[in-house]
Backbone bond lengths (Angstrom), bond angles and torsions (degrees), N, CA, C in turn:
res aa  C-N    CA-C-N  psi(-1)  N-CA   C-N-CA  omega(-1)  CA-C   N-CA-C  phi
1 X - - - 1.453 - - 1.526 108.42 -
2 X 1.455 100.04 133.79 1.998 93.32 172.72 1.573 117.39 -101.79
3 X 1.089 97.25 135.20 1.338 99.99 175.03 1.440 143.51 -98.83
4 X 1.627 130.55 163.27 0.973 111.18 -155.55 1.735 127.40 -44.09
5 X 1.671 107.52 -42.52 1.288 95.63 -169.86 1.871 115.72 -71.59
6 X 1.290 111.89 -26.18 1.368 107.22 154.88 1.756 120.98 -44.52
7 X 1.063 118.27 -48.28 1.697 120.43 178.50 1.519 104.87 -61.76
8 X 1.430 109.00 -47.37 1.708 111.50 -179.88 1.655 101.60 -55.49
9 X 1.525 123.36 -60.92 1.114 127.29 -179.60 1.052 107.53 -23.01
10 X 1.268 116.33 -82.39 1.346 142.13 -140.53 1.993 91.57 -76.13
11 X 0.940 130.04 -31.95 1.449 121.51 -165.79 2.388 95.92 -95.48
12 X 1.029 88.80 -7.21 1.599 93.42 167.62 1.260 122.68 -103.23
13 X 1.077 116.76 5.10 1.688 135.03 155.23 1.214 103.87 -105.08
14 X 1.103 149.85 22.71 0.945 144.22 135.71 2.022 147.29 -65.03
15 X 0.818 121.39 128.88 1.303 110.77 -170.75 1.794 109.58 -54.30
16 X 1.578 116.58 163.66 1.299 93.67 -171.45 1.899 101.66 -91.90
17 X 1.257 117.27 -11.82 1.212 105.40 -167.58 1.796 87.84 -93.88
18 X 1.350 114.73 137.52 1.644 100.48 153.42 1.575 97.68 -177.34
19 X 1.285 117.73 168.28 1.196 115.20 -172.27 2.038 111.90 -100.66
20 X 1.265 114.17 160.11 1.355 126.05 -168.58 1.220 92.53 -62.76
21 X 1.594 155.27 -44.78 1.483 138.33 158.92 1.320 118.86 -29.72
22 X 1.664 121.70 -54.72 1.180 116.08 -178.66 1.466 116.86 -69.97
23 X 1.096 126.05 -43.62 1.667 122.17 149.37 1.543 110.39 0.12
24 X 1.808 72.70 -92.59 2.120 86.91 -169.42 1.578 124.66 -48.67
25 X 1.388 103.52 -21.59 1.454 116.15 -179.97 1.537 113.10 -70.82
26 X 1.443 116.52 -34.60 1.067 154.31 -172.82 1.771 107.09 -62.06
27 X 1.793 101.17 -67.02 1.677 118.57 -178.61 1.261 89.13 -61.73
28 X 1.439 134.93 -59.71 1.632 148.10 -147.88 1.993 93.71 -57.57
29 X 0.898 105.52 -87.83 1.478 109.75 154.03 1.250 117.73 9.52
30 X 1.728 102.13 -87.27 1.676 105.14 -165.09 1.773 111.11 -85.67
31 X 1.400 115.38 9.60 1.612 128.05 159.15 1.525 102.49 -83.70
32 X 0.747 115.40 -49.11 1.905 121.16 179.81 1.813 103.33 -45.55
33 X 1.411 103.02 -63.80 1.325 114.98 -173.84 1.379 114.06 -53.24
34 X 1.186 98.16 -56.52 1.750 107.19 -175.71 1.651 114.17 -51.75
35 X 1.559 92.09 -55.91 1.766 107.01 162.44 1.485 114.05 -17.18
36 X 1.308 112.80 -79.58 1.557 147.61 158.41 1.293 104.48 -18.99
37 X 1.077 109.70 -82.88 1.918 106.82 -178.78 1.235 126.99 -67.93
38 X 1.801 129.18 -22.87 1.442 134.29 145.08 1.581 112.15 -43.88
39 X 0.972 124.83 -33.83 1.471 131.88 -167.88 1.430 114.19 -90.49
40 X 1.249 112.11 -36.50 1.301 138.05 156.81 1.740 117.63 -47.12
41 X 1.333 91.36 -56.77 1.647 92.04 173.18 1.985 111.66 -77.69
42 X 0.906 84.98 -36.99 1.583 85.59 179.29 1.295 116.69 -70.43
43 X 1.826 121.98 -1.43 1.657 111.98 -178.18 1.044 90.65 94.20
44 X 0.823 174.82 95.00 2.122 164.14 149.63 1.195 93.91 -134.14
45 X 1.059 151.60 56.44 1.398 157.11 -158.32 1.307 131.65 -114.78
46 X 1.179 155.36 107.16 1.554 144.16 166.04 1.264 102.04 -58.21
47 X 1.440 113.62 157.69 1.662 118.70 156.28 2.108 91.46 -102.12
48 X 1.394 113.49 -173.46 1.489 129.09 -158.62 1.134 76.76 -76.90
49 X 1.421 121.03 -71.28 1.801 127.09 -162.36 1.837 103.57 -40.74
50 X 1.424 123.89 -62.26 1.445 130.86 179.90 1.611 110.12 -35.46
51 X 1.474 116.46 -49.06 1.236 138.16 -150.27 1.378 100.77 -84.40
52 X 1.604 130.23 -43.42 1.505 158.31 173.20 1.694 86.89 -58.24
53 X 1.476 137.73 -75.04 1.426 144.34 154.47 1.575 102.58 8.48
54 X 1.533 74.59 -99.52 1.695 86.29 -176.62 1.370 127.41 -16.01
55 X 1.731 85.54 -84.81 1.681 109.42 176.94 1.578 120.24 -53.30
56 X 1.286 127.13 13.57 1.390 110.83 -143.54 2.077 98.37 -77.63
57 X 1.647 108.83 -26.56 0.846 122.11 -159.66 1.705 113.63 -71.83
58 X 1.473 87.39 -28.48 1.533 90.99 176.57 1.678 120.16 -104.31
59 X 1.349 105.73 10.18 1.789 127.16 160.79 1.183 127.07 -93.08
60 X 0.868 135.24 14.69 1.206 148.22 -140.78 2.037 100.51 -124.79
C-alpha cells in the first residue's frame, strides 16, 4: 500500500503544468511499484523458469 507521503512525494516532482491523466498515471505507477516490492518482501516471487511459464505466450 502507498502512502500518503509517497503520493505527496511523488505529486511534488511533478511538473506544475500537467493534466489530471498524468496524475493518475503517475499514482497508478507508484501503486504498481510499491505492490512489487511488498511482494517482494513477503516472498511473492517468480523464479526465471515460472516467469518464462507465464510469459511463454507472449515470447514466442
Amino acid at each position: 500500500m502507498i502512502t500518503k507521503t509517497q503520493i505527496i512525494n511523488t505529486l511534488d516532482k511533478l511538473p506544475q503544468n500537467l493534466s489530471i491523466d498524468q496524475v493518475i498515471d503517475q499514482l497508478i505507477f507508484l501503486e504498481k511499484v510499491q505492490k512489487g516490492l511488498d511482494d517482494s518482501a513477503k516472498g511473492k516471487v517468480n523464479t526465471k523458469e515460472q516467469a518464462k511459464k507465464k510469459l511463454a505466450k507472449w515470447l514466442k
